[in-house]
N, CA, C and O atoms as a Tripos MOL2 file, in Angstrom:
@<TRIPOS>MOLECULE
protein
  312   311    78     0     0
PROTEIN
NO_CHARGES

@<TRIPOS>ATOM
      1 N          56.5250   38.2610   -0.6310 N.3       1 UNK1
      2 CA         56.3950   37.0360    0.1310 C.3       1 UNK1
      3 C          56.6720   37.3230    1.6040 C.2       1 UNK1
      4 O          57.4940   38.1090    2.0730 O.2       1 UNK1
      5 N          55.7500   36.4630    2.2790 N.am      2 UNK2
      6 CA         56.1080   37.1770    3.7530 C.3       2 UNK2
      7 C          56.9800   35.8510    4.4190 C.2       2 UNK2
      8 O          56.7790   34.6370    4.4060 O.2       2 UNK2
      9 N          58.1380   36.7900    5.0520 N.am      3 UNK3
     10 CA         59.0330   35.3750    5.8900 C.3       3 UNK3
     11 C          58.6920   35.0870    7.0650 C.2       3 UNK3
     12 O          57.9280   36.0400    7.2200 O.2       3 UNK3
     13 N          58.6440   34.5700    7.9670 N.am      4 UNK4
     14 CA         58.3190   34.4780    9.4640 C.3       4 UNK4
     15 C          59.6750   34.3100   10.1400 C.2       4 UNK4
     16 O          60.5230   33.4420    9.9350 O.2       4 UNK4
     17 N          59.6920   35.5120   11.1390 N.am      5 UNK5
     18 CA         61.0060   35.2490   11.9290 C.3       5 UNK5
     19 C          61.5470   34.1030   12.7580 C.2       5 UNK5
     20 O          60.7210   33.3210   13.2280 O.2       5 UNK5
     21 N          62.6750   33.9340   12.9650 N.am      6 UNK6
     22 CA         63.1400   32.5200   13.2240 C.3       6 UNK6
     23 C          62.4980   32.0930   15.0430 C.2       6 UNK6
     24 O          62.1130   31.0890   15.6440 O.2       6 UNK6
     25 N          62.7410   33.8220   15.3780 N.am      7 UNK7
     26 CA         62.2550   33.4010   16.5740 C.3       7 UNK7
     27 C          60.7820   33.7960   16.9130 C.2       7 UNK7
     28 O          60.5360   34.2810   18.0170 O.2       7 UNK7
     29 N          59.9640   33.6320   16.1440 N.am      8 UNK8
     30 CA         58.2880   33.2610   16.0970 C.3       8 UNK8
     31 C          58.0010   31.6630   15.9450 C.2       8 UNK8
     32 O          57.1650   30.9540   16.5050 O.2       8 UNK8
     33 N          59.2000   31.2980   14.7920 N.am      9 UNK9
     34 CA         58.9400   30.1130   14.8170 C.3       9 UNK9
     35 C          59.6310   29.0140   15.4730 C.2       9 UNK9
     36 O          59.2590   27.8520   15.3110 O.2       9 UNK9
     37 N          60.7210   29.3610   16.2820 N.am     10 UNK10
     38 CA         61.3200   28.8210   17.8740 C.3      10 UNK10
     39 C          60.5420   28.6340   18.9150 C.2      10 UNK10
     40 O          60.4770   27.7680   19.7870 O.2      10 UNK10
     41 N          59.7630   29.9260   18.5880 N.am     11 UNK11
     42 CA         58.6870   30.3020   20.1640 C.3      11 UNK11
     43 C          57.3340   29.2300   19.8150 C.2      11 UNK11
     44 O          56.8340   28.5970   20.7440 O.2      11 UNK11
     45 N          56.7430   29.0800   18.2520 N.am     12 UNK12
     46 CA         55.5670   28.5090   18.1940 C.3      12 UNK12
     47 C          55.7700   27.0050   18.6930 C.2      12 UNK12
     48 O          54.9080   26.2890   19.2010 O.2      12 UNK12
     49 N          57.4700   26.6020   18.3630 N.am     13 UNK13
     50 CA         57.6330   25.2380   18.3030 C.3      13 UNK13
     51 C          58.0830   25.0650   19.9930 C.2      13 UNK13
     52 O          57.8900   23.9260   20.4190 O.2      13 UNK13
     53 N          58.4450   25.6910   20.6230 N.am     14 UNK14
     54 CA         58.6480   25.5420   21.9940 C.3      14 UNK14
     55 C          57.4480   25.3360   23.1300 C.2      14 UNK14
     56 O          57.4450   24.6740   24.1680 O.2      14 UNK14
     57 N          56.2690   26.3070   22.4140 N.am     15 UNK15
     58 CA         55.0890   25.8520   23.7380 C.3      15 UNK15
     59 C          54.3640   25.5440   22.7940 C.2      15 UNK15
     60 O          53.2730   26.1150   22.8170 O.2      15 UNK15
     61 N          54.6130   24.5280   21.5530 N.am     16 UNK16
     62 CA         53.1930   24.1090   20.7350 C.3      16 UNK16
     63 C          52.1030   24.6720   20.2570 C.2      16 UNK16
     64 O          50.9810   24.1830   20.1250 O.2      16 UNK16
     65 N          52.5600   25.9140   19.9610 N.am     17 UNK17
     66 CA         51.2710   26.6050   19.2530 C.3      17 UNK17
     67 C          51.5120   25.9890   17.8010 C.2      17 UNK17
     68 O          52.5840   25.7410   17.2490 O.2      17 UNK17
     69 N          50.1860   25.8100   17.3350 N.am     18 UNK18
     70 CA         50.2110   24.9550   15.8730 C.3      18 UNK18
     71 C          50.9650   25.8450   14.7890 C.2      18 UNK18
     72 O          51.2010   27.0280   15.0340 O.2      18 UNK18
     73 N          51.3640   25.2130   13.5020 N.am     19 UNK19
     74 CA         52.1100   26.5090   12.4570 C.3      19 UNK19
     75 C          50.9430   26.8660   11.4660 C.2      19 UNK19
     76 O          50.1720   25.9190   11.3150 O.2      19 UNK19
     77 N          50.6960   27.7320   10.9200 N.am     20 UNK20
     78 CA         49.6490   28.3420   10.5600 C.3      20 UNK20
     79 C          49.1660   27.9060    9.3880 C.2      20 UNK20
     80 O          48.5650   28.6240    8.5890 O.2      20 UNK20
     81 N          49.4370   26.5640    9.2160 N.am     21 UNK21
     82 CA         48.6790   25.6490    8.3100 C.3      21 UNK21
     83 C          47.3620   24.4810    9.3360 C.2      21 UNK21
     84 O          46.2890   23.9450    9.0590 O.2      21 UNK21
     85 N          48.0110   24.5350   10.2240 N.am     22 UNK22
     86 CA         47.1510   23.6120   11.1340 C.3      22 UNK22
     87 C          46.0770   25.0100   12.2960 C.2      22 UNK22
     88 O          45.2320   24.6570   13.1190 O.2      22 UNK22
     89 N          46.4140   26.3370   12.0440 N.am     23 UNK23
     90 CA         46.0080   27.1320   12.9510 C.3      23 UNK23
     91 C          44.2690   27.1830   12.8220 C.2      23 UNK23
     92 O          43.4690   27.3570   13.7420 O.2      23 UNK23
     93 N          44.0210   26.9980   11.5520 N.am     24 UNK24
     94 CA         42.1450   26.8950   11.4660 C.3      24 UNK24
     95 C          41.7060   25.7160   12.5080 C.2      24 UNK24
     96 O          40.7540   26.0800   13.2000 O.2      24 UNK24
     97 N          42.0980   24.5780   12.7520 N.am     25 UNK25
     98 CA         41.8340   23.3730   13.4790 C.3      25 UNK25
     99 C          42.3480   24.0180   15.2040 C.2      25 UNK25
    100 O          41.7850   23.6050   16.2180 O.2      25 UNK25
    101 N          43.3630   24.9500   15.2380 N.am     26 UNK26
    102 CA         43.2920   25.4350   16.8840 C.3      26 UNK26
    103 C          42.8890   27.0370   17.6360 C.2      26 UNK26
    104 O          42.5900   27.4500   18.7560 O.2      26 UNK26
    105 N          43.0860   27.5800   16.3020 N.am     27 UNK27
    106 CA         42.7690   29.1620   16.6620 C.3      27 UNK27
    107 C          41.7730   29.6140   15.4850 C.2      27 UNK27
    108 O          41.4380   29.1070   14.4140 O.2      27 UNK27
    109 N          41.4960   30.6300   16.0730 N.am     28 UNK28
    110 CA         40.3720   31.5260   15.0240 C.3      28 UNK28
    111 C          41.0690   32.1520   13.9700 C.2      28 UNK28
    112 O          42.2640   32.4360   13.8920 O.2      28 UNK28
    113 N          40.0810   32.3380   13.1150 N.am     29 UNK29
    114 CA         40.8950   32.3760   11.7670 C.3      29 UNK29
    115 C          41.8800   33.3950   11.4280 C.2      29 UNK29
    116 O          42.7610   33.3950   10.5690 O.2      29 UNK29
    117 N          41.3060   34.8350   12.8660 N.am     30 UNK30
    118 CA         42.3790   35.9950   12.5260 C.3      30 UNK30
    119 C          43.0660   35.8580   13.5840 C.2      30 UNK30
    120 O          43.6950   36.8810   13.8580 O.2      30 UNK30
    121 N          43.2130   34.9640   14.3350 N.am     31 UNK31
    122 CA         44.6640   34.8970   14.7740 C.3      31 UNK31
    123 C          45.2630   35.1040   14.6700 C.2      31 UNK31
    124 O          45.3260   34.9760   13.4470 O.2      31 UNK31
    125 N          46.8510   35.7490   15.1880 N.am     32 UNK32
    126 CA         48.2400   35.7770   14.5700 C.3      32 UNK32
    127 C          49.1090   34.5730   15.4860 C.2      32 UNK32
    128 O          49.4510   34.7770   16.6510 O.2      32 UNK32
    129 N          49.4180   33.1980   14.6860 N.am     33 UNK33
    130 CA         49.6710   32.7810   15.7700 C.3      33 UNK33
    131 C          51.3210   32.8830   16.1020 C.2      33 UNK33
    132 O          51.7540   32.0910   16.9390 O.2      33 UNK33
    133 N          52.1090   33.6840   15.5700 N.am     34 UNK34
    134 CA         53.3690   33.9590   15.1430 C.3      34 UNK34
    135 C          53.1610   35.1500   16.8130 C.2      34 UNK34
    136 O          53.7210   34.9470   17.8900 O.2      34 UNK34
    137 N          52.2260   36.2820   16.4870 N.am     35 UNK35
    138 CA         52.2550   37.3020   17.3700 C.3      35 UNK35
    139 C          52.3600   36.4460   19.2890 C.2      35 UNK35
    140 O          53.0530   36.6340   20.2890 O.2      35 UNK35
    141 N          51.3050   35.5790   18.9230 N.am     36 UNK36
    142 CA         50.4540   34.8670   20.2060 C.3      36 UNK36
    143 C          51.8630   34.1640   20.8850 C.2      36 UNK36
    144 O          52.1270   34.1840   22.0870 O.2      36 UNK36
    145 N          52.7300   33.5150   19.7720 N.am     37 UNK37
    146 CA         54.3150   32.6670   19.9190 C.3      37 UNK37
    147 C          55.0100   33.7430   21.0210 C.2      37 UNK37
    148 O          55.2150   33.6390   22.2310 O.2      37 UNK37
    149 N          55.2770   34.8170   20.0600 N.am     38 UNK38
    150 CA         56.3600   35.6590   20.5900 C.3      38 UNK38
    151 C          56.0460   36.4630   21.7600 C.2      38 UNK38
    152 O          56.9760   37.0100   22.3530 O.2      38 UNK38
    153 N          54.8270   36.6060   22.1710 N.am     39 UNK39
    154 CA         54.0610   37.1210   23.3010 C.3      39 UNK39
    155 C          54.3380   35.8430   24.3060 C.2      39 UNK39
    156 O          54.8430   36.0580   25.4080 O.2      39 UNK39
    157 N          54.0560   34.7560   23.9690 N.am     40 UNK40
    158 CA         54.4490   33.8400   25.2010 C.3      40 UNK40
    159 C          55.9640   33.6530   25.4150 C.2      40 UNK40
    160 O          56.2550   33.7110   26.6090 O.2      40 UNK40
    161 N          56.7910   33.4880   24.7650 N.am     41 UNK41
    162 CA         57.9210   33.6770   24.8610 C.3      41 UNK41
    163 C          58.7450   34.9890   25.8400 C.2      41 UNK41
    164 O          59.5800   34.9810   26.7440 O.2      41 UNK41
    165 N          58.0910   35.9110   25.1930 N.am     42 UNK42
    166 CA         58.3950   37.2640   26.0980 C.3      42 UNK42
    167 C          57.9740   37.3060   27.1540 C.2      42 UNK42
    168 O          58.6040   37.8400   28.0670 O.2      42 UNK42
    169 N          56.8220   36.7690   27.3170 N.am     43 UNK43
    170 CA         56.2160   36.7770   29.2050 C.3      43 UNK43
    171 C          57.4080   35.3490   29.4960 C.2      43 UNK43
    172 O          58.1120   35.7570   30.4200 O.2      43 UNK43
    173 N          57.6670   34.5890   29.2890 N.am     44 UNK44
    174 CA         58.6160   33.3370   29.9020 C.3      44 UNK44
    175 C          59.8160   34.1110   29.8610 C.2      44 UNK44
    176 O          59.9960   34.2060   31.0750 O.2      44 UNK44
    177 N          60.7300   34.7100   29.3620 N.am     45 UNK45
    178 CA         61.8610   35.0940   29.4860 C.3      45 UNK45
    179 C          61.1400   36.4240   30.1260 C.2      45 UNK45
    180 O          59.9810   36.0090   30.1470 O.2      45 UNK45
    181 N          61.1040   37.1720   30.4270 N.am     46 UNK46
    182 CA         61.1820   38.9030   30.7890 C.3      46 UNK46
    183 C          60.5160   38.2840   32.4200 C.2      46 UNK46
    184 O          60.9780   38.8290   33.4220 O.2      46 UNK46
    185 N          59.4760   37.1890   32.6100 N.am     47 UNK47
    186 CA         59.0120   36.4910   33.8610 C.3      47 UNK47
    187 C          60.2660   35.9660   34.7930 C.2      47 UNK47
    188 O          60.4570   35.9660   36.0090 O.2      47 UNK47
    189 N          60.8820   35.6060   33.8820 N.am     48 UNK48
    190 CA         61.9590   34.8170   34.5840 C.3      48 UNK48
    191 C          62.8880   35.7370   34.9760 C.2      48 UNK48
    192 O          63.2460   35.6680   36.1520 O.2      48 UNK48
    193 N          63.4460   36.7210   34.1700 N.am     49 UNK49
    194 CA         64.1590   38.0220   34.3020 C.3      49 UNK49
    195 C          63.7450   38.4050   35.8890 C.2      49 UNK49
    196 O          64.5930   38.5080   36.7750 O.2      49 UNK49
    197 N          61.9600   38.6450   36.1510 N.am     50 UNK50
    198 CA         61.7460   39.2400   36.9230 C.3      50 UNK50
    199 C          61.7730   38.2700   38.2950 C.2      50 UNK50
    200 O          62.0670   38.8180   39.3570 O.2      50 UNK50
    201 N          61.5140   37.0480   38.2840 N.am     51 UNK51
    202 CA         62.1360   36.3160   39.0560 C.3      51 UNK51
    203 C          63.1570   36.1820   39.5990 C.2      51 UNK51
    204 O          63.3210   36.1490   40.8180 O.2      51 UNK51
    205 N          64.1740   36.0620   38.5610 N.am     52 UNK52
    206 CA         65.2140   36.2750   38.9410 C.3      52 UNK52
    207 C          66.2040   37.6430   40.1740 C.2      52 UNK52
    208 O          67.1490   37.5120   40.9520 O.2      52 UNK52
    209 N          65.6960   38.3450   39.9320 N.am     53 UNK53
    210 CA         65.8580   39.6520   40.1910 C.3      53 UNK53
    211 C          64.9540   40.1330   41.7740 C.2      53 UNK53
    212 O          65.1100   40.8380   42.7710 O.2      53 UNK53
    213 N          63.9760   39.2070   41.1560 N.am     54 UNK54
    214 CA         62.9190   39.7210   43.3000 C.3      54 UNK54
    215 C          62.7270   38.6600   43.5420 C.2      54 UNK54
    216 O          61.5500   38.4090   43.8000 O.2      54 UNK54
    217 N          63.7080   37.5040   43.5960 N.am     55 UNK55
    218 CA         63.1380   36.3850   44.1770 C.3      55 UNK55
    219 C          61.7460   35.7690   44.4380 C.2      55 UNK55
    220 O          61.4270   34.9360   45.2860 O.2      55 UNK55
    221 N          61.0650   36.3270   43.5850 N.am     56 UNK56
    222 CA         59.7210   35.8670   43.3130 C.3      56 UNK56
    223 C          59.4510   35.4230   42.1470 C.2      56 UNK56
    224 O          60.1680   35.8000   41.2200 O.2      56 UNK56
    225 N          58.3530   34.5080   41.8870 N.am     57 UNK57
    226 CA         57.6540   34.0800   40.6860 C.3      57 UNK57
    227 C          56.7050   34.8920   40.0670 C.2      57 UNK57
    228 O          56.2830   34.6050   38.9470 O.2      57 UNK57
    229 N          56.1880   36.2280   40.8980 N.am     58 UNK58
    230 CA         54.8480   36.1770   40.8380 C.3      58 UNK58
    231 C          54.5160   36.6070   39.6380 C.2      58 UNK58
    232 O          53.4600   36.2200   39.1380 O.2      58 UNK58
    233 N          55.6610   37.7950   38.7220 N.am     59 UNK59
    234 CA         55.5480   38.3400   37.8100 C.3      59 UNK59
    235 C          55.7560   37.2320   36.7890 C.2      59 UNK59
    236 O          55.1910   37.4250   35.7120 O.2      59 UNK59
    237 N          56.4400   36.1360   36.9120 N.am     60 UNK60
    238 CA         56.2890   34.7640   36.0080 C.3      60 UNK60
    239 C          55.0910   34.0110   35.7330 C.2      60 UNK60
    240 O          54.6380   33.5780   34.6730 O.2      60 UNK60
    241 N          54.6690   33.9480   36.9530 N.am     61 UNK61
    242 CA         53.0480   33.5940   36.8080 C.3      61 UNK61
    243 C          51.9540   34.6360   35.8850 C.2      61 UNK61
    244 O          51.3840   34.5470   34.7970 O.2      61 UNK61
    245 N          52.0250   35.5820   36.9150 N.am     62 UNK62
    246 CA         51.1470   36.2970   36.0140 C.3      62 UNK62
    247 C          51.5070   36.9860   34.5970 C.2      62 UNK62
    248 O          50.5350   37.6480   34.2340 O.2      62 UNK62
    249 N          52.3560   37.0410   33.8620 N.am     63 UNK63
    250 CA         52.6670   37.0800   32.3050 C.3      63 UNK63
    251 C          52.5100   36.0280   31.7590 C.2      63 UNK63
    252 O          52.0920   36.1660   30.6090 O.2      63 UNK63
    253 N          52.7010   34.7340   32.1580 N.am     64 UNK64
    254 CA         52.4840   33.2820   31.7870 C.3      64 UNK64
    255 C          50.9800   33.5140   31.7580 C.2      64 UNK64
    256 O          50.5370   33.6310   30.6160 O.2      64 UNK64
    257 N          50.0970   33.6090   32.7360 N.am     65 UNK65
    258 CA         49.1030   33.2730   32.8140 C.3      65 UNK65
    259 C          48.3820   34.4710   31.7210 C.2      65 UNK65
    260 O          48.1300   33.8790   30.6720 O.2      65 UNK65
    261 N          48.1340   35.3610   31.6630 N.am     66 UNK66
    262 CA         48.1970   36.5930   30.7070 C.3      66 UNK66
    263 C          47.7980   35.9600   29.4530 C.2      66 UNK66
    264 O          46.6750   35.7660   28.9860 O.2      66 UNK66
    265 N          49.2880   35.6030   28.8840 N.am     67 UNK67
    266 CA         49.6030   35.2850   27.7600 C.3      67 UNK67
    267 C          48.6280   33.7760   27.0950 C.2      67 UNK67
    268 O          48.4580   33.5130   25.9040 O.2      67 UNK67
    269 N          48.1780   33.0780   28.1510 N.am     68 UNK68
    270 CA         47.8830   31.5440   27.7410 C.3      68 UNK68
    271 C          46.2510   32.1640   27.9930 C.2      68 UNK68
    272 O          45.3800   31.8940   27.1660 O.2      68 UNK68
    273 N          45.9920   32.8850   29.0260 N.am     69 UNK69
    274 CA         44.2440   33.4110   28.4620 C.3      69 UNK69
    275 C          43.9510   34.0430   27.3390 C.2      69 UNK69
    276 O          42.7860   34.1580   26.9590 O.2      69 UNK69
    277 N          45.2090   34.6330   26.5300 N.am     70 UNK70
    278 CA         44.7940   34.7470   25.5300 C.3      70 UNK70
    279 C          45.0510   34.2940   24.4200 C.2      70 UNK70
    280 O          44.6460   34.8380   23.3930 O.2      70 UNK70
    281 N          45.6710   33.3620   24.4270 N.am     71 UNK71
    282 CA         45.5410   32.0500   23.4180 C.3      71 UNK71
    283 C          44.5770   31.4740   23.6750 C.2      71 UNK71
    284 O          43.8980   31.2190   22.6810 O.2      71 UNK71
    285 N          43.9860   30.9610   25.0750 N.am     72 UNK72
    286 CA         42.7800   30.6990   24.9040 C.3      72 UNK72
    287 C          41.5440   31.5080   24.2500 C.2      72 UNK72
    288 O          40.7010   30.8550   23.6350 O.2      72 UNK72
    289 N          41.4250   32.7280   24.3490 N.am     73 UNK73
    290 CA         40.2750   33.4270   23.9210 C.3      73 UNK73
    291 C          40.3280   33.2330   22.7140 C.2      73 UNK73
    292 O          39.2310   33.1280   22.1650 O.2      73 UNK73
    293 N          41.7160   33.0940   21.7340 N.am     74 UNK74
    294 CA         41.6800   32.7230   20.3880 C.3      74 UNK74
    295 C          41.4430   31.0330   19.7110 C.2      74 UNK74
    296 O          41.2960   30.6270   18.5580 O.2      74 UNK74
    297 N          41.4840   30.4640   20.8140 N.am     75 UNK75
    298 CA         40.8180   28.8030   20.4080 C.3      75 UNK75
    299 C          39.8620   28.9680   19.4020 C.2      75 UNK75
    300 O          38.9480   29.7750   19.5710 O.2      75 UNK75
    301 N          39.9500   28.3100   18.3800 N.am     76 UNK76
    302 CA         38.3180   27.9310   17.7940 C.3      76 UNK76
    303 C          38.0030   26.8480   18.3630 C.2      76 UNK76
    304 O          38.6420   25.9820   18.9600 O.2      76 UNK76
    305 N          36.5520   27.0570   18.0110 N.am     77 UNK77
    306 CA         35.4400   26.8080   19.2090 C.3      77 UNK77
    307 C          35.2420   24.8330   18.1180 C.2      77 UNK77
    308 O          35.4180   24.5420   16.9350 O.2      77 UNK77
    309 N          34.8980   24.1560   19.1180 N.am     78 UNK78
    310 CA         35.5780   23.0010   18.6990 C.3      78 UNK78
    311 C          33.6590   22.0810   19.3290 C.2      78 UNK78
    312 O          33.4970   20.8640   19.2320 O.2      78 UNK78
@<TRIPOS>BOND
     1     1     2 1
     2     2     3 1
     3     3     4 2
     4     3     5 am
     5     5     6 1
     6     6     7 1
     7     7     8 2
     8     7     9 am
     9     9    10 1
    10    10    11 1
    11    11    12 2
    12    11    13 am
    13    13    14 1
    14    14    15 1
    15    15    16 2
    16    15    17 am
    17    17    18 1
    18    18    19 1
    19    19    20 2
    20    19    21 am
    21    21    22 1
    22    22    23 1
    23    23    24 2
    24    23    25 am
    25    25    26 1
    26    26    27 1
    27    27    28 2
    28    27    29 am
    29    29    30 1
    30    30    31 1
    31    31    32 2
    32    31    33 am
    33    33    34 1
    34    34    35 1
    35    35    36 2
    36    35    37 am
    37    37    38 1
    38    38    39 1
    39    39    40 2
    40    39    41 am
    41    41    42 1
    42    42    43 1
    43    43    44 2
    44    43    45 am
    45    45    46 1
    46    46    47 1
    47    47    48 2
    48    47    49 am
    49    49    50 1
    50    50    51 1
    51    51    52 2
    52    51    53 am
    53    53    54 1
    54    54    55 1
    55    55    56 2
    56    55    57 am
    57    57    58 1
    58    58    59 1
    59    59    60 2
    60    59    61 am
    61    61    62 1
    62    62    63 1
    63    63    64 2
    64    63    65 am
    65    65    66 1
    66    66    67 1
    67    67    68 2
    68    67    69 am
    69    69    70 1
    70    70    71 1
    71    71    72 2
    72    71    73 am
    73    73    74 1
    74    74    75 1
    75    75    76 2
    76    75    77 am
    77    77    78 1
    78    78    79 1
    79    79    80 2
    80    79    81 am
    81    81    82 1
    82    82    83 1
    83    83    84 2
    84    83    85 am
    85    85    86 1
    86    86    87 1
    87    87    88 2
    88    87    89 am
    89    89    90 1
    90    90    91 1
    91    91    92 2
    92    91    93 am
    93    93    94 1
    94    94    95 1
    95    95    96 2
    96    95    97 am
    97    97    98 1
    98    98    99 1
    99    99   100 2
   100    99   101 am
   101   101   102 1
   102   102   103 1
   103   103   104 2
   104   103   105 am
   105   105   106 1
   106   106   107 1
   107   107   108 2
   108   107   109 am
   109   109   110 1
   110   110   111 1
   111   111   112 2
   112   111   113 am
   113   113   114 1
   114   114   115 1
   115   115   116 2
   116   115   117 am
   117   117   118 1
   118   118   119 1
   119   119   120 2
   120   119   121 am
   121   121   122 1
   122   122   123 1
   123   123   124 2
   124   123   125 am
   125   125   126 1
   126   126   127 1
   127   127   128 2
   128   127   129 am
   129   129   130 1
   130   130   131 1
   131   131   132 2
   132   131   133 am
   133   133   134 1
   134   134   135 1
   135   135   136 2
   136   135   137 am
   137   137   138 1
   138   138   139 1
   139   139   140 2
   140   139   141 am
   141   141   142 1
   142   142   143 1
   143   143   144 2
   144   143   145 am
   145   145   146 1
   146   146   147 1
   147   147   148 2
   148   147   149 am
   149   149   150 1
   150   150   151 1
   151   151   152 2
   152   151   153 am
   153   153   154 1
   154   154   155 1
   155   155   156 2
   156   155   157 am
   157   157   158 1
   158   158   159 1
   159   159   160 2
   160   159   161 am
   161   161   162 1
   162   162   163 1
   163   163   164 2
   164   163   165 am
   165   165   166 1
   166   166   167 1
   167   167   168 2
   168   167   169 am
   169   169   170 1
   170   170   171 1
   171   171   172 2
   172   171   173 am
   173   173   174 1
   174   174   175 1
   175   175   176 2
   176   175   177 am
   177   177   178 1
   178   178   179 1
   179   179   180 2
   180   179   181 am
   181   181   182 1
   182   182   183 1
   183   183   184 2
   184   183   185 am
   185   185   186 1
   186   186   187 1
   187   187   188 2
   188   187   189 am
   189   189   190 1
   190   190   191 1
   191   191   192 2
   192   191   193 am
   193   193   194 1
   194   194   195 1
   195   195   196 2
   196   195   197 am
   197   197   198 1
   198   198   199 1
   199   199   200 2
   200   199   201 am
   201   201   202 1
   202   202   203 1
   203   203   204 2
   204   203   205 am
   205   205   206 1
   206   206   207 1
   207   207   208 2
   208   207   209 am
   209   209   210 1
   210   210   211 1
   211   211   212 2
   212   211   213 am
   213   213   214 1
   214   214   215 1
   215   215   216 2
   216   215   217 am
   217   217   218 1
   218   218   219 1
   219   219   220 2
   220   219   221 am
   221   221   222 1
   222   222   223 1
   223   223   224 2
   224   223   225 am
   225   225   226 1
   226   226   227 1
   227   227   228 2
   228   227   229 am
   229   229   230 1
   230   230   231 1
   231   231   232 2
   232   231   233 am
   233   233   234 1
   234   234   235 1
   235   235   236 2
   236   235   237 am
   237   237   238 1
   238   238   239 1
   239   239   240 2
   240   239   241 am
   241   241   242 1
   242   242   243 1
   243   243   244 2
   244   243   245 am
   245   245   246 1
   246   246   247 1
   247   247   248 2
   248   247   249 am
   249   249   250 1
   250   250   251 1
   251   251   252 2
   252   251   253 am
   253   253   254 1
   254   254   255 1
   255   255   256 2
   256   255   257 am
   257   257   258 1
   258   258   259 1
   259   259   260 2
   260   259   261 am
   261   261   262 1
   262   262   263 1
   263   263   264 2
   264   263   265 am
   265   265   266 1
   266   266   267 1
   267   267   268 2
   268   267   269 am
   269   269   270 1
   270   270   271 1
   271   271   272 2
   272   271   273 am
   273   273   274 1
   274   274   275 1
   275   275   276 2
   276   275   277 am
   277   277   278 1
   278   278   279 1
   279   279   280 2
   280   279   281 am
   281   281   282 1
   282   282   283 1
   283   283   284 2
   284   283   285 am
   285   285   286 1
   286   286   287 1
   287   287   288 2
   288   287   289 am
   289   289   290 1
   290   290   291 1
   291   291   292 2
   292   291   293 am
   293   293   294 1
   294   294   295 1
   295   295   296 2
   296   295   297 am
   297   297   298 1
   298   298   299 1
   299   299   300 2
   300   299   301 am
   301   301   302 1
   302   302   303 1
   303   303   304 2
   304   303   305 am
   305   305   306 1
   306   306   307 1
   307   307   308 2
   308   307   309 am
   309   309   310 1
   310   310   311 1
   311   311   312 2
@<TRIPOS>SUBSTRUCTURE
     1 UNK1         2 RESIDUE 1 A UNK
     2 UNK2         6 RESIDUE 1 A UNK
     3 UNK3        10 RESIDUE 1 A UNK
     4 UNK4        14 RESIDUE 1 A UNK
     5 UNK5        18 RESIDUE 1 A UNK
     6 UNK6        22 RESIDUE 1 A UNK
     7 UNK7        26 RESIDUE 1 A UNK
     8 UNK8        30 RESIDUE 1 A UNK
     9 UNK9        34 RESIDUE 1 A UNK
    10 UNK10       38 RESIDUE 1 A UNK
    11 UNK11       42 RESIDUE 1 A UNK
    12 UNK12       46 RESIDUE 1 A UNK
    13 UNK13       50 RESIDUE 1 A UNK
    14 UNK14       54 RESIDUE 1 A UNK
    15 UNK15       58 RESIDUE 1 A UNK
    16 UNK16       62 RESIDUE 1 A UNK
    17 UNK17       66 RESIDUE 1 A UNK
    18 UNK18       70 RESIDUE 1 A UNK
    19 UNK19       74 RESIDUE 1 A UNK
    20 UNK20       78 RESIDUE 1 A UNK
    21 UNK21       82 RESIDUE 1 A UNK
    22 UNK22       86 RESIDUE 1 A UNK
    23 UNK23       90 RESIDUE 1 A UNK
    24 UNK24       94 RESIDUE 1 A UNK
    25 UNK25       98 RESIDUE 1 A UNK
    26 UNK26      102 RESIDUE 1 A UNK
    27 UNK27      106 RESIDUE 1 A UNK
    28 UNK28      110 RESIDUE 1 A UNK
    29 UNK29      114 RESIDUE 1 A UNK
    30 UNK30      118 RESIDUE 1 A UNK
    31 UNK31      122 RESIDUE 1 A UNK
    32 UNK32      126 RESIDUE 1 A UNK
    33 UNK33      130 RESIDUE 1 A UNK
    34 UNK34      134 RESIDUE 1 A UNK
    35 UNK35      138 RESIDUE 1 A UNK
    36 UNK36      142 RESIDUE 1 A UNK
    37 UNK37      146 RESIDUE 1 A UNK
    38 UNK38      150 RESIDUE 1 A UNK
    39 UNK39      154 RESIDUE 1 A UNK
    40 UNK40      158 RESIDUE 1 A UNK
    41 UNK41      162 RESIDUE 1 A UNK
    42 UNK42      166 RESIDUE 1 A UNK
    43 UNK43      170 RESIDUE 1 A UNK
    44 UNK44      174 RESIDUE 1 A UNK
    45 UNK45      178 RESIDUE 1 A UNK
    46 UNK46      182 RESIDUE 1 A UNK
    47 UNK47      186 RESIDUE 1 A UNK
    48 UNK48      190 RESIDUE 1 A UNK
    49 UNK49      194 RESIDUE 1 A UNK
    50 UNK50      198 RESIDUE 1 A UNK
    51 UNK51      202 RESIDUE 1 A UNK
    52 UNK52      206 RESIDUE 1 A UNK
    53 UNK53      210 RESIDUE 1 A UNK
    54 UNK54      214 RESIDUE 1 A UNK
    55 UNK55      218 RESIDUE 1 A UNK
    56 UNK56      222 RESIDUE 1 A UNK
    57 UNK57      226 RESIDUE 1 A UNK
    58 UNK58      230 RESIDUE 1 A UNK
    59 UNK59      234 RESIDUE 1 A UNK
    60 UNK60      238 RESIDUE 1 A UNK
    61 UNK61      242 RESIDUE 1 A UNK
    62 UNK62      246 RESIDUE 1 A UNK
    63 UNK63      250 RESIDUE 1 A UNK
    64 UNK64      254 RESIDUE 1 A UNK
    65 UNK65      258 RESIDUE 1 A UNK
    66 UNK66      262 RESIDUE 1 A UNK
    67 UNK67      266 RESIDUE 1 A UNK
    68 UNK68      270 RESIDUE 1 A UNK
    69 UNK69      274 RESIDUE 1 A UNK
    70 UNK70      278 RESIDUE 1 A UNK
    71 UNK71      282 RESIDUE 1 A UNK
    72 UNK72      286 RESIDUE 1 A UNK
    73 UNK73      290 RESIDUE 1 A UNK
    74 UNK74      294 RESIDUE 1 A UNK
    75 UNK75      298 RESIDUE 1 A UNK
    76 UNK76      302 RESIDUE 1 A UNK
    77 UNK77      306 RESIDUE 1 A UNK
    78 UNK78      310 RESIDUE 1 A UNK
């Protein structure tokens, strides 16, 4: 049986990625949307890290932004 880690499913429920009963209605079918969770999560914390640290956003932006083009590329097509 496969478990899903607590913090895949912290991360899916924090920026609304659907849980992988509702994932056919938002992503393509081989999605991982557990992987797609913890990838946005990691660009928001490790972004902020880097913010933090050079007084800039920019590396926040661009891992944010990264991460959400490719949740988009995994949208099903609607």
């Amino acid at each position: 049986m496969h478990t899903i880690p607590m913090h895949a499913v912290a991360a899916r429920t924090a920026y609304g990625i659907p849980p992988k009963d509702y994932r056919d209605q938002a992503l393509r079918p081989q999605a991982d949307a557990d992987r797609l969770a913890l990838a946005l999560l990691a660009a928001v914390q490790g972004g902020l890290l880097l913010a933090l640290s050079q007084r800039t956003i920019d590396a926040l932006e661009a891992a944010i932004d990264t991460v959400i083009a490719q949740i988009h590329d995994q949208a099903a097509p609607h």
